[in-house]
PDB file with one MODEL, atoms N, CA, C and O in Angstrom:
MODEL        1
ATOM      1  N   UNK A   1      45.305  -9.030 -21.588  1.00  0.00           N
ATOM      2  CA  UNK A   1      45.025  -9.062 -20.173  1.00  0.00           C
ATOM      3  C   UNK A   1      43.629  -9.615 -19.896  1.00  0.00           C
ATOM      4  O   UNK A   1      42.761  -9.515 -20.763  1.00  0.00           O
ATOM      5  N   UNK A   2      43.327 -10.321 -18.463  1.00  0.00           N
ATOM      6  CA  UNK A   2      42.071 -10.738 -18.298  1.00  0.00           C
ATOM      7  C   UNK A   2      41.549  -9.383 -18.636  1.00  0.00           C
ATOM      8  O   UNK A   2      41.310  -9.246 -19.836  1.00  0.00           O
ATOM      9  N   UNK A   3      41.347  -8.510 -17.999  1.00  0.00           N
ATOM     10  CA  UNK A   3      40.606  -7.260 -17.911  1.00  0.00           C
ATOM     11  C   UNK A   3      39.970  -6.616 -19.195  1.00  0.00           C
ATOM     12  O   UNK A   3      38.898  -6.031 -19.348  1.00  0.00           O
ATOM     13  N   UNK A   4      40.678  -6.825 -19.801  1.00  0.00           N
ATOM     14  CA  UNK A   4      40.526  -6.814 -21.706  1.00  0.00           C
ATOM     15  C   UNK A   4      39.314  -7.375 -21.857  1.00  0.00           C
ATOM     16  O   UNK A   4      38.235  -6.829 -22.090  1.00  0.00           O
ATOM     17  N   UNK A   5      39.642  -8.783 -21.669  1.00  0.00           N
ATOM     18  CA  UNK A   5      38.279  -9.569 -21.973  1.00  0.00           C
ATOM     19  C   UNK A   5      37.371  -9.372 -21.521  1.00  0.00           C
ATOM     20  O   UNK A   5      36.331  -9.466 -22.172  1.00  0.00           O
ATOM     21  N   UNK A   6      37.374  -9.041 -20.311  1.00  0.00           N
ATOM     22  CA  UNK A   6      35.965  -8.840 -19.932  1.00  0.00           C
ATOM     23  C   UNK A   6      35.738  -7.830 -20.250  1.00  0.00           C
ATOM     24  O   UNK A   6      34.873  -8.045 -21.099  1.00  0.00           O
ATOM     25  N   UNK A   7      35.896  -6.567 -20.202  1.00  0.00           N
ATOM     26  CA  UNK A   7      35.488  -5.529 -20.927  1.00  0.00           C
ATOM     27  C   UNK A   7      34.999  -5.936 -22.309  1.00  0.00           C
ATOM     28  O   UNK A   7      33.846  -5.651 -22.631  1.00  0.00           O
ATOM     29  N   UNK A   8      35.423  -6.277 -22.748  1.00  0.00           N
ATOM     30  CA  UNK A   8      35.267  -6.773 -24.188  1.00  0.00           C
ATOM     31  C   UNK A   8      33.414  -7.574 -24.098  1.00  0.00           C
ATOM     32  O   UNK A   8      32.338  -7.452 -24.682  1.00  0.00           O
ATOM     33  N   UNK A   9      33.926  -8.257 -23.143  1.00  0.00           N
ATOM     34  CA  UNK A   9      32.785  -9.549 -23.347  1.00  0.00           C
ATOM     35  C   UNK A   9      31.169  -8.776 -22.887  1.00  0.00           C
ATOM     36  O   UNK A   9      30.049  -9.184 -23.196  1.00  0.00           O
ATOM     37  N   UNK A  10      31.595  -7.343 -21.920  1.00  0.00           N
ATOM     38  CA  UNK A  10      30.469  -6.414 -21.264  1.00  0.00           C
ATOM     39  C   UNK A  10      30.126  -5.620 -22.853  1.00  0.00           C
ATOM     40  O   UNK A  10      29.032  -5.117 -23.106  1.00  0.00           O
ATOM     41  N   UNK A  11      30.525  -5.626 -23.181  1.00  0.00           N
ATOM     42  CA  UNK A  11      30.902  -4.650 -24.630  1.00  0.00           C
ATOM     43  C   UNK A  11      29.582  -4.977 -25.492  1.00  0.00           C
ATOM     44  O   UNK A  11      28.770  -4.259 -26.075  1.00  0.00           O
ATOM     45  N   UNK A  12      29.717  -6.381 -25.323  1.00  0.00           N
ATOM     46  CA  UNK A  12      29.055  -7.334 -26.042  1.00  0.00           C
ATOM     47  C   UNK A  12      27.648  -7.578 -25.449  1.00  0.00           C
ATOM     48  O   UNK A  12      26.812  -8.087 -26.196  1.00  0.00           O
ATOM     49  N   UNK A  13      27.289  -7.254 -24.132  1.00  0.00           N
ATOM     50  CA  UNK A  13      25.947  -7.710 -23.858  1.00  0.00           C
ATOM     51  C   UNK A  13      24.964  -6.536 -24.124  1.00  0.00           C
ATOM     52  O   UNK A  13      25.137  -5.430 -24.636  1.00  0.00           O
ATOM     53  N   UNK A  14      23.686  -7.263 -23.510  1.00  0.00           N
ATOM     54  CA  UNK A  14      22.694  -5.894 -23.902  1.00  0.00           C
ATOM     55  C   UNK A  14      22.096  -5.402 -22.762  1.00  0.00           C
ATOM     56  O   UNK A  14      21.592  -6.227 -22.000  1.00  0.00           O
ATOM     57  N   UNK A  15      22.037  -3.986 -22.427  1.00  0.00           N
ATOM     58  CA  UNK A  15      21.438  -3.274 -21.468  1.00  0.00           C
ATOM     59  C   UNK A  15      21.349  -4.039 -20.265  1.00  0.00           C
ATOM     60  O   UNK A  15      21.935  -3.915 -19.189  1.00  0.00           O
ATOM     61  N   UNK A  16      19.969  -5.357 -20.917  1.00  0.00           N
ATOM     62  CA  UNK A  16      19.218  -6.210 -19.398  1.00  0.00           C
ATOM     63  C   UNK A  16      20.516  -6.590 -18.999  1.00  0.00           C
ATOM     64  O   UNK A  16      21.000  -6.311 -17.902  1.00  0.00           O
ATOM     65  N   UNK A  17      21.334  -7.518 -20.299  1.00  0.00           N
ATOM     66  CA  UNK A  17      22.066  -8.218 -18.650  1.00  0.00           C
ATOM     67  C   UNK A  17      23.046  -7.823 -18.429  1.00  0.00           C
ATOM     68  O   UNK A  17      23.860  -8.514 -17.817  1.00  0.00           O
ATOM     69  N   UNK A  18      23.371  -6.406 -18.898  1.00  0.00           N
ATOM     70  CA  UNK A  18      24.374  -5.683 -17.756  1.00  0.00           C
ATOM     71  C   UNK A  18      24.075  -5.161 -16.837  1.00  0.00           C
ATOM     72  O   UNK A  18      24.885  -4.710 -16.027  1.00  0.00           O
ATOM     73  N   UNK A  19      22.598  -5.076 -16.708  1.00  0.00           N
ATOM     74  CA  UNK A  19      22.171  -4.840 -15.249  1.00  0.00           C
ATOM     75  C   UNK A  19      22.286  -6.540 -14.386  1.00  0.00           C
ATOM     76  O   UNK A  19      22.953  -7.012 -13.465  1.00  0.00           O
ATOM     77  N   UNK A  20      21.544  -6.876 -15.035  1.00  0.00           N
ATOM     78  CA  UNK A  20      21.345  -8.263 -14.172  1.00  0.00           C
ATOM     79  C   UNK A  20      23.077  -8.871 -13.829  1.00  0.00           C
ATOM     80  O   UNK A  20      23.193  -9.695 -12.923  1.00  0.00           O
ATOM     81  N   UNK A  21      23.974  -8.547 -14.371  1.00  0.00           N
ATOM     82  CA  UNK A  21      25.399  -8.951 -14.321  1.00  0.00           C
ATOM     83  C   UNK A  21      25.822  -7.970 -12.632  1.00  0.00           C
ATOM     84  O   UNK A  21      26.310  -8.381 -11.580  1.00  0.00           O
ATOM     85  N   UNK A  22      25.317  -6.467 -13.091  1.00  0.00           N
ATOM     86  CA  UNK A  22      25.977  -5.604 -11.978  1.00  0.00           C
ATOM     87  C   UNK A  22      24.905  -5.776 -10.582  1.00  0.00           C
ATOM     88  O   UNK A  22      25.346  -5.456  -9.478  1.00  0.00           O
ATOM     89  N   UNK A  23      23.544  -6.277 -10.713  1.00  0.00           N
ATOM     90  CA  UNK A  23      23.051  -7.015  -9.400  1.00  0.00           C
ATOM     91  C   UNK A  23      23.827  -8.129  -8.952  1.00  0.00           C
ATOM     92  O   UNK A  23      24.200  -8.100  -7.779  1.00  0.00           O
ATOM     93  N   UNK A  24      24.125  -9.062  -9.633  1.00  0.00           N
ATOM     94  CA  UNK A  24      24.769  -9.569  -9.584  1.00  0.00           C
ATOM     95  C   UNK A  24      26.127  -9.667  -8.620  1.00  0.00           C
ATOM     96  O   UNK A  24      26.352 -10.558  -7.801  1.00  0.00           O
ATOM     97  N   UNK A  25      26.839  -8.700  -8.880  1.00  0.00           N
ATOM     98  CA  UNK A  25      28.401  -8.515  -8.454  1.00  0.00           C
ATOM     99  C   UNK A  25      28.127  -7.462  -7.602  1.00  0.00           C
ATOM    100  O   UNK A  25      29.228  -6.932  -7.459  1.00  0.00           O
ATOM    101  N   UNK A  26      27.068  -6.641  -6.743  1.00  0.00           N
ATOM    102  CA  UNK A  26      26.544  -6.157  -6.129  1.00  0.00           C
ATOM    103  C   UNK A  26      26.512  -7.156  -5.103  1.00  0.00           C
ATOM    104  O   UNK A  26      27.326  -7.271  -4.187  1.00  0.00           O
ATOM    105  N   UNK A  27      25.640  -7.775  -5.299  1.00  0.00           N
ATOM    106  CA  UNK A  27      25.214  -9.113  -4.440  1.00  0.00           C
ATOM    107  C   UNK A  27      26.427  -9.963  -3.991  1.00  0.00           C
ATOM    108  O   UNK A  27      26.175 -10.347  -2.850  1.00  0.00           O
ATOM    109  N   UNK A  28      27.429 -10.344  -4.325  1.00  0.00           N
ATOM    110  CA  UNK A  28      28.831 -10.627  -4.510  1.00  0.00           C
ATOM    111  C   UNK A  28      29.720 -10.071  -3.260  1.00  0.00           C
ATOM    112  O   UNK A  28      30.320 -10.513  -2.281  1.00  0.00           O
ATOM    113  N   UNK A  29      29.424  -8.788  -3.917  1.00  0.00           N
ATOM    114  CA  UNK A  29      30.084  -7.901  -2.753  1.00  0.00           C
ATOM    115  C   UNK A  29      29.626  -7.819  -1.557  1.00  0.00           C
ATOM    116  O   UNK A  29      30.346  -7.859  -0.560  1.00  0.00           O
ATOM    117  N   UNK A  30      28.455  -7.702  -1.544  1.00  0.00           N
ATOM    118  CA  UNK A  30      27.884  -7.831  -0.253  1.00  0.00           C
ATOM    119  C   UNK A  30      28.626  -8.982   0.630  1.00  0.00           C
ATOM    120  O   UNK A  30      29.316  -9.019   1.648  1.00  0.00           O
ATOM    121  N   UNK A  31      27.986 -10.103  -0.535  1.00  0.00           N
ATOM    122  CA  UNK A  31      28.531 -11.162   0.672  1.00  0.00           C
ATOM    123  C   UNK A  31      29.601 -11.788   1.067  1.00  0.00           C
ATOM    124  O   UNK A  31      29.618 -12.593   1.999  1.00  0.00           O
ATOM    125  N   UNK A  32      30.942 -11.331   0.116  1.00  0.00           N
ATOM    126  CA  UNK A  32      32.120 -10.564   0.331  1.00  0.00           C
ATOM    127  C   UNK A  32      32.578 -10.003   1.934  1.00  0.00           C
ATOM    128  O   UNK A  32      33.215 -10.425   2.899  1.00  0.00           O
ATOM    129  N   UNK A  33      31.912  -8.935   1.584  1.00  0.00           N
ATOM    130  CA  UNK A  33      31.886  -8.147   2.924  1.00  0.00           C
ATOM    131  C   UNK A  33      31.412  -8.654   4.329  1.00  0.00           C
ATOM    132  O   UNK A  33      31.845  -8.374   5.447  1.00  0.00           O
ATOM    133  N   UNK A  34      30.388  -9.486   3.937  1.00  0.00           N
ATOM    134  CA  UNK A  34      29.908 -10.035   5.360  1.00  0.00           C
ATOM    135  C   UNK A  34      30.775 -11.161   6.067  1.00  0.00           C
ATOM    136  O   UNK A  34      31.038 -11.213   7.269  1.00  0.00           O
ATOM    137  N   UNK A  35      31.223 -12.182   4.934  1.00  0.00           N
ATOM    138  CA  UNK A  35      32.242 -12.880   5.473  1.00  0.00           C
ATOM    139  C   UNK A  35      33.142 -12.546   5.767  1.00  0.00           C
ATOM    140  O   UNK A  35      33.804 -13.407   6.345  1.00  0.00           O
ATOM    141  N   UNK A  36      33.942 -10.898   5.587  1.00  0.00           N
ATOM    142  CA  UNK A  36      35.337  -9.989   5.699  1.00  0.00           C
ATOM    143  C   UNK A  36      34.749  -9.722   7.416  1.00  0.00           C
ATOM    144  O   UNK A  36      35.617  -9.926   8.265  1.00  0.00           O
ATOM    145  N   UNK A  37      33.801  -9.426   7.775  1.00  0.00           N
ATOM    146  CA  UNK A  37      33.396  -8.882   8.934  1.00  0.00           C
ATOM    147  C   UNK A  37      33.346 -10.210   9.838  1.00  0.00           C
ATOM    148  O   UNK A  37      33.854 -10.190  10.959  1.00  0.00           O
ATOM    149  N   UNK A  38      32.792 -11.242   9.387  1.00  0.00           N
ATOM    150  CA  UNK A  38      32.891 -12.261  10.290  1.00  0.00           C
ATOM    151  C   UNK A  38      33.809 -13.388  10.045  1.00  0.00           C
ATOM    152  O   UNK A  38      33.448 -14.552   9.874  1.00  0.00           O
ATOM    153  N   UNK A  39      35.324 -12.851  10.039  1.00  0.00           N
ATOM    154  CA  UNK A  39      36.127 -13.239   9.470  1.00  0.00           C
ATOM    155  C   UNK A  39      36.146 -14.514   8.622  1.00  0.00           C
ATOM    156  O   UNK A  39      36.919 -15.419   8.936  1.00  0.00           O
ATOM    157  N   UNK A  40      35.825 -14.562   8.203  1.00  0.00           N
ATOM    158  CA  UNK A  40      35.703 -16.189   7.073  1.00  0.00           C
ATOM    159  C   UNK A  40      36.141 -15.852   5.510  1.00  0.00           C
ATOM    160  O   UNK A  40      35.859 -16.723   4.686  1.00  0.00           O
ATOM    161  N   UNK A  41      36.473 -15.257   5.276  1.00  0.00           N
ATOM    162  CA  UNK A  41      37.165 -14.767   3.738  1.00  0.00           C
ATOM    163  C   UNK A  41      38.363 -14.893   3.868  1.00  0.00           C
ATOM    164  O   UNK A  41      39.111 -14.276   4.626  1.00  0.00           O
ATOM    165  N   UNK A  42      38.641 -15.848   3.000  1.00  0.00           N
ATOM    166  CA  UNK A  42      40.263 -16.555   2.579  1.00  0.00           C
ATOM    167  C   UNK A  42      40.716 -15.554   2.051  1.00  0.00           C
ATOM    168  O   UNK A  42      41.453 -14.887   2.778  1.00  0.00           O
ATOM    169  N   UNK A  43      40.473 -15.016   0.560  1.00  0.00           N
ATOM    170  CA  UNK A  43      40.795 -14.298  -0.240  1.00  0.00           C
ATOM    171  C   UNK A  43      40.497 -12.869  -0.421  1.00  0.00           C
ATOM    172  O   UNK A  43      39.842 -12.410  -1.356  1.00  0.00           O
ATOM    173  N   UNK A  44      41.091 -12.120   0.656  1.00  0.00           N
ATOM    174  CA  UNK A  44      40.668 -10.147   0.553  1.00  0.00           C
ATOM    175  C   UNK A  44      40.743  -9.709  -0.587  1.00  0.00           C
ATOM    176  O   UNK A  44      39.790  -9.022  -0.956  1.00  0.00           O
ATOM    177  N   UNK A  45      41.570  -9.876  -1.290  1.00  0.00           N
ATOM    178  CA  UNK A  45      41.864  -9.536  -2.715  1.00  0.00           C
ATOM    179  C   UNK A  45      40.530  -9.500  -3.403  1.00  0.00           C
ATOM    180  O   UNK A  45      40.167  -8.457  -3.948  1.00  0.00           O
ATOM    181  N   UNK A  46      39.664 -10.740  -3.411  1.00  0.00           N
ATOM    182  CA  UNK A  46      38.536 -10.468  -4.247  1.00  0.00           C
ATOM    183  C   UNK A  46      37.230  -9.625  -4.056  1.00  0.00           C
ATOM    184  O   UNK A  46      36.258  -9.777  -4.795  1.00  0.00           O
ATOM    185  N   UNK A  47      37.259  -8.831  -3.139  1.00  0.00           N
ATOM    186  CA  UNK A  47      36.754  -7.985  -2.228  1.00  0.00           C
ATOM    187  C   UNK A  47      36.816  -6.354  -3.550  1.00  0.00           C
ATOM    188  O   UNK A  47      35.794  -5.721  -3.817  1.00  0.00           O
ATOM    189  N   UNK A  48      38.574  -5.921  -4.310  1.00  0.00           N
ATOM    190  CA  UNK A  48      38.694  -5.132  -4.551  1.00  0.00           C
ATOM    191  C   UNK A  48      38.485  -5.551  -6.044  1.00  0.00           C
ATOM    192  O   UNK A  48      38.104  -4.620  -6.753  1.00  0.00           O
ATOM    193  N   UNK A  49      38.677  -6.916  -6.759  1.00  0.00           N
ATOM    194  CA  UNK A  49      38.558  -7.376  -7.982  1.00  0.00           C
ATOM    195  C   UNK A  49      37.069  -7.429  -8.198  1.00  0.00           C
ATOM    196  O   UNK A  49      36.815  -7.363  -9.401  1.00  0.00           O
ATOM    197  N   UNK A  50      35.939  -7.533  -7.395  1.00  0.00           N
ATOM    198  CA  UNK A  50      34.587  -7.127  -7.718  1.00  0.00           C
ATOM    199  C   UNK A  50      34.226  -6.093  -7.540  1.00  0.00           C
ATOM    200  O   UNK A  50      33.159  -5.908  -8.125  1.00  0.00           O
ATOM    201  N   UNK A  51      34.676  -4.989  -6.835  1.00  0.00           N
ATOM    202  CA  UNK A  51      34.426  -3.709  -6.520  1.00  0.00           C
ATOM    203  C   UNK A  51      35.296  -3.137  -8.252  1.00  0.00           C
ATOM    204  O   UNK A  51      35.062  -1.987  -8.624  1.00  0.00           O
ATOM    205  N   UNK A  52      35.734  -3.563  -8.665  1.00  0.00           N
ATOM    206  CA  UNK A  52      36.206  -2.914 -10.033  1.00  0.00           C
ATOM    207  C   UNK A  52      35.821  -3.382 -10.944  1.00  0.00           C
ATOM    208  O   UNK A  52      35.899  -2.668 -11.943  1.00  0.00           O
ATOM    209  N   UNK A  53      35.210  -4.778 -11.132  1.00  0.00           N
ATOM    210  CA  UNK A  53      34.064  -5.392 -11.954  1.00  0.00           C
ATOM    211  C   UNK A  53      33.109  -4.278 -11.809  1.00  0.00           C
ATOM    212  O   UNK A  53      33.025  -3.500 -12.759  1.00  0.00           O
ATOM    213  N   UNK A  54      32.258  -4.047 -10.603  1.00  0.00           N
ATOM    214  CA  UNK A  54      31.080  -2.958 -10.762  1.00  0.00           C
ATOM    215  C   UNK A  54      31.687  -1.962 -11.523  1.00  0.00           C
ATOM    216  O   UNK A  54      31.017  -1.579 -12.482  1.00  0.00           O
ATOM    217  N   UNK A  55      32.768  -1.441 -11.358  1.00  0.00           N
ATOM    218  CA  UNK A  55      33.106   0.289 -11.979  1.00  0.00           C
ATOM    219  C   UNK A  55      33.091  -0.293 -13.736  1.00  0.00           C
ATOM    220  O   UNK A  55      32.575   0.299 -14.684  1.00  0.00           O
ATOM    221  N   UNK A  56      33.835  -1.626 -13.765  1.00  0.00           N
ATOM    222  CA  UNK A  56      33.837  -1.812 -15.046  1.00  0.00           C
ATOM    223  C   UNK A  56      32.314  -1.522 -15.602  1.00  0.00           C
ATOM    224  O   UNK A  56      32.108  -0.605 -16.396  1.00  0.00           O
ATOM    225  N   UNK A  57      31.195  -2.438 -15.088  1.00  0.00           N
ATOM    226  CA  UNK A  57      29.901  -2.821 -15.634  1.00  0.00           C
ATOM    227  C   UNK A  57      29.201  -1.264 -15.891  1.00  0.00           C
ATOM    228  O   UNK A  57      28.593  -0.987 -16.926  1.00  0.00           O
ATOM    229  N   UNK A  58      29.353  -0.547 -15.037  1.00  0.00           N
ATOM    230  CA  UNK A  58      28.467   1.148 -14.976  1.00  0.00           C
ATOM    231  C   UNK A  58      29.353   1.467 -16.005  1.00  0.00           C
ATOM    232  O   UNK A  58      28.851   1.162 -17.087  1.00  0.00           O
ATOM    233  N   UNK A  59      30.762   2.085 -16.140  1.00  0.00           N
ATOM    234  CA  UNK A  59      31.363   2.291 -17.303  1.00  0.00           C
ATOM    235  C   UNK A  59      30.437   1.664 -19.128  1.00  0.00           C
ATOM    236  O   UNK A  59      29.859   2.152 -20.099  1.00  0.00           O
ATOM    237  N   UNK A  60      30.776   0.624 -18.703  1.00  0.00           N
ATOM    238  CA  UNK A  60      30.341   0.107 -20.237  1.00  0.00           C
ATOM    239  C   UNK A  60      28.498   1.037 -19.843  1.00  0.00           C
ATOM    240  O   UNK A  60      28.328   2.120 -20.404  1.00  0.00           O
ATOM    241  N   UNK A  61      27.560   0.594 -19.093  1.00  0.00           N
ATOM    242  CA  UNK A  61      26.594   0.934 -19.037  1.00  0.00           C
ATOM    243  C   UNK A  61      26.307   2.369 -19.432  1.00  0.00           C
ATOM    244  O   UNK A  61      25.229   2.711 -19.919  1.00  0.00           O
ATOM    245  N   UNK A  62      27.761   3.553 -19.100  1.00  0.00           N
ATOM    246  CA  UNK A  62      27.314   4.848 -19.432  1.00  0.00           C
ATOM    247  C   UNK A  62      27.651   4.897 -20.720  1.00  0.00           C
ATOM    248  O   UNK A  62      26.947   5.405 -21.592  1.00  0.00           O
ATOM    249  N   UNK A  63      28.698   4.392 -20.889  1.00  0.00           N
ATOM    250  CA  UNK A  63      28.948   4.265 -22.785  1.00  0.00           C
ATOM    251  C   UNK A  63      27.743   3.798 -23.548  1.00  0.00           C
ATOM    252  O   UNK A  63      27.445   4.198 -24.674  1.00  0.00           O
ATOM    253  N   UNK A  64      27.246   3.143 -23.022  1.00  0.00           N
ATOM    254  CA  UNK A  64      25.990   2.459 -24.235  1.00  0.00           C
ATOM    255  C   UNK A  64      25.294   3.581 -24.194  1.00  0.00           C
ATOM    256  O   UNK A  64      25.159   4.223 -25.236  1.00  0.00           O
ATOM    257  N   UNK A  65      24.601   4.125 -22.733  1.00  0.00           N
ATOM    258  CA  UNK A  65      23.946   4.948 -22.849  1.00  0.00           C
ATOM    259  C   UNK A  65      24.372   6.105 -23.516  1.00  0.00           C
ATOM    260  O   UNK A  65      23.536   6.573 -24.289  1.00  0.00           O
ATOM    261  N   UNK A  66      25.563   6.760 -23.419  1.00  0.00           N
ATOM    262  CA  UNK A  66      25.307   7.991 -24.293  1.00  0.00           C
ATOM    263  C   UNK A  66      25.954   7.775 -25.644  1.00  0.00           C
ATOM    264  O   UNK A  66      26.331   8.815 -26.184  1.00  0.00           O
ATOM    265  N   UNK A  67      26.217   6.372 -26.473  1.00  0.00           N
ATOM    266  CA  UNK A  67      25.653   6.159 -27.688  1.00  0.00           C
ATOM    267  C   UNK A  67      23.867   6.496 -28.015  1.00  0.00           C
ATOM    268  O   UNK A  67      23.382   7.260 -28.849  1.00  0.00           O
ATOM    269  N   UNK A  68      23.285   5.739 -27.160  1.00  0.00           N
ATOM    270  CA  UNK A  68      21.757   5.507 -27.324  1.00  0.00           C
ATOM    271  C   UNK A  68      21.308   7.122 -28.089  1.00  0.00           C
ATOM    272  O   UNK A  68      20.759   7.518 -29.117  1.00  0.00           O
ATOM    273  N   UNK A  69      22.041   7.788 -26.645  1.00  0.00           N
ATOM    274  CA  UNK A  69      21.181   9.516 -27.371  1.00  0.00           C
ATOM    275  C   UNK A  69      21.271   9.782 -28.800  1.00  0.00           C
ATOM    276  O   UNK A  69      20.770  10.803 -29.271  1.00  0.00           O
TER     277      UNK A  69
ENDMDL
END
């Protein structure tokens, strides 16, 4: 599944740029949302496919972390 991979591929980075990835798709969303409000977003769908990218990115992020301890 896509979803695989990317998990996989978050799996693989380090700390920084899974932050800098989840500013990132933060930022995304935002502007997501702003075009949902002023109607200009073709695609709603990707609205809920980055909102589960973030859950993905914190996930991997709490796993690393409570390896670290």
């Amino acid at each position: 599944m896509k979803s695989n991979k990317y998990v996989e591929e978050l799996k693989n980075k380090s700390a920084v740029d899974l932050q800098q990835e989840l500013v990132a798709a933060k930022k995304e969303l935002f502007n997501l949302r702003f075009q949902n409000a002023t109607n200009q977003l073709e695609n709603t769908a990707r609205i809920r496919e980055v909102r589960k990218n973030i859950a993905r990115i914190q996930t991997v992020m709490t796993q690393k972390a409570k390896v670290a301890e």
